[in-house]
C-alpha positions as CSV (number, residue, x, y, z in Angstrom):
1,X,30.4,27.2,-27.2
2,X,29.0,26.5,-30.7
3,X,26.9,23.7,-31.5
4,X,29.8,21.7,-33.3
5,X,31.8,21.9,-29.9
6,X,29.1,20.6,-27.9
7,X,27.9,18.0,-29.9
8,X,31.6,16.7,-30.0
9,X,31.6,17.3,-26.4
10,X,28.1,15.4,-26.1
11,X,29.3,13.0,-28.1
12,X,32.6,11.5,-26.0
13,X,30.2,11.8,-22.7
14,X,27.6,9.7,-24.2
15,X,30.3,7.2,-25.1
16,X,32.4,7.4,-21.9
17,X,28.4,6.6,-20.2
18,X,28.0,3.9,-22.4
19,X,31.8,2.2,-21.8
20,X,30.7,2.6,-18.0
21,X,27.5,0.6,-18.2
22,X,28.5,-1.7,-21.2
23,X,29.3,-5.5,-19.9
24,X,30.3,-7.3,-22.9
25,X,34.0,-7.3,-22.9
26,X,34.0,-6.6,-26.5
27,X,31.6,-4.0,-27.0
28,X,33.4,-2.3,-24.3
29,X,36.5,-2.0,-26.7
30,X,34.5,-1.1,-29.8
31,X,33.1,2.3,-27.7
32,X,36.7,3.1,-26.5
33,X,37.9,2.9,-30.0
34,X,35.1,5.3,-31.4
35,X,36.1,7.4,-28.1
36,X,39.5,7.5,-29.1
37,X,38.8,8.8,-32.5
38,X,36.4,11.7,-30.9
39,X,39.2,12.7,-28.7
40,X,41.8,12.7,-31.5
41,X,38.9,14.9,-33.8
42,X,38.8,17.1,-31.0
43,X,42.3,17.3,-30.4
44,X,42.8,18.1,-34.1
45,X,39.8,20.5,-34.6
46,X,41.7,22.6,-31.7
47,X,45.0,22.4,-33.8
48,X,47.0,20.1,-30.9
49,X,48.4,17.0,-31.5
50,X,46.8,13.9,-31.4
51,X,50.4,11.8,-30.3
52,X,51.6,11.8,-26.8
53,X,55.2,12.6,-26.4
54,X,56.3,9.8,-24.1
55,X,58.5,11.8,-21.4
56,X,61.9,10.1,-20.4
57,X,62.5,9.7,-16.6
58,X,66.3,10.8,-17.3
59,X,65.7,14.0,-18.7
């Protein structure tokens, strides 16, 4: 793993550990927002999407 892959990695743990301890309401929604946009850098640095096809339960 390079260093840029594990400091992205390091990066969503430390915030996922931060959302777990955190008790103001709102500060827990600031950290998942800055988690969302590592996972969607991520997402993009490996070339996948960053949008969820939503799956219907008829097909």
């Amino acid at each position: 793993m390079t260093a840029d892959k594990e400091a992205t990695a390091a990066d969503w743990r430390e915030l996922a550990r931060r959302i777990q301890k955190e008790d103001d309401p709102e500060k827990v929604l600031e950290l998942v927002q800055q988690l969302i946009v590592k996972f969607n850098e991520e997402r993009r640095r490996k070339g996948l999407s960053t949008t969820r096809k939503l799956e219907s339960p008829l097909d």
